[in-house]
C-alpha positions as CSV (number, residue, x, y, z in Angstrom):
1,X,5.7,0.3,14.2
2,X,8.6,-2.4,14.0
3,X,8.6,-5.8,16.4
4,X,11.8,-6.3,17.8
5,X,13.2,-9.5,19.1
6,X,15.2,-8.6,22.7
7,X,17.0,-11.6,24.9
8,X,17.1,-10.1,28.3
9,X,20.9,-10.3,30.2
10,X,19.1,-10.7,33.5
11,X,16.6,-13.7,33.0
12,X,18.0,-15.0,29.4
13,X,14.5,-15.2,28.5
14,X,13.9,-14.0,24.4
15,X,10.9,-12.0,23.2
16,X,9.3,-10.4,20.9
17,X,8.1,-6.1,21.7
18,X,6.4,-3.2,19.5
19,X,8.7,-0.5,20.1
20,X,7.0,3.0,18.6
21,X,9.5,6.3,19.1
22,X,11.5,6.4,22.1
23,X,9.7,3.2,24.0
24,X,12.6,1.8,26.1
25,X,11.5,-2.0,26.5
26,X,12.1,-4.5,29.5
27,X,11.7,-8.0,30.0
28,X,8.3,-8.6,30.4
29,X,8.9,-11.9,33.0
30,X,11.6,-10.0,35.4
31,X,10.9,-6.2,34.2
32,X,14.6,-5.7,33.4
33,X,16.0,-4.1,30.8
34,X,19.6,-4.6,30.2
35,X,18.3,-6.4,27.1
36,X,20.1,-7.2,24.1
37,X,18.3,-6.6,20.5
38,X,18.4,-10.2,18.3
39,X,18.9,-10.4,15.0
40,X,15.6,-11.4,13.1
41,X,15.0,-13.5,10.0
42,X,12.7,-11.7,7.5
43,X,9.8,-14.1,6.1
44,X,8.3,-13.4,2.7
45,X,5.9,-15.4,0.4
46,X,7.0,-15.1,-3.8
47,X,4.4,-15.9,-5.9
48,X,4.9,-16.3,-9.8
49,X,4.2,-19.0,-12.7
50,X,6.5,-21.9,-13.5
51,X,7.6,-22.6,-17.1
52,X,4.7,-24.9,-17.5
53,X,2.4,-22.2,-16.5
54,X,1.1,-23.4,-13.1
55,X,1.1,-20.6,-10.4
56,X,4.1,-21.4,-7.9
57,X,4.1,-20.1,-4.6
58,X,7.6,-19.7,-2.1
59,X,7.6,-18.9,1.4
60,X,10.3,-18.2,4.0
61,X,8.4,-19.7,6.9
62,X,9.9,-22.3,8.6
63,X,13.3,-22.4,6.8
64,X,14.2,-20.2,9.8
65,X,12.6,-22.4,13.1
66,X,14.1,-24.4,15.1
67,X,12.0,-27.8,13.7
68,X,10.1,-28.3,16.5
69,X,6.6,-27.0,15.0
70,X,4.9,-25.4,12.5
71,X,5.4,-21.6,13.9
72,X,6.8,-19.1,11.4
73,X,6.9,-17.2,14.6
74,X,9.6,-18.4,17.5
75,X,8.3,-16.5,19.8
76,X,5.0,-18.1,19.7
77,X,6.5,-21.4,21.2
78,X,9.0,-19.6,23.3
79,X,12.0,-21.7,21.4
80,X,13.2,-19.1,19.4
């Protein structure tokens, strides 16, 4: 069940849906849905051993915000 990012062409308010089979999503603050699907950024956390041995762990989070917090989720501040 994928989460899709929409930006609605009524309202130009972006967010975030679980869309499951034929679901037709709308804007959940004006009910529209001439919306527009977003492209989203796919986080990941790598984790592996250095050369010296020390476990190293890399993360996607936050390269992709917008700098104002700590979110790896946009739509949890309503900036993305």
């Amino acid at each position: 069940m994928p989460i899709y990012e929409y930006k609605c062409n009524e309202c130009k308010k972006n967010f975030e849906t679980l869309v499951m089979g034929s679901f037709k999503p709308q804007c959940p603050t004006c009910d529209s849905q001439d919306l527009a699907r977003l492209m989203s950024t796919c986080g990941f956390v790598s984790k592996s051993t250095g050369a010296d041995g020390a476990p190293q762990v890399t993360s996607s989070a936050g390269a992709s915000g917008c700098g104002s917090c700590a979110s790896s989720n946009c739509g949890s501040c309503g900036m993305g």
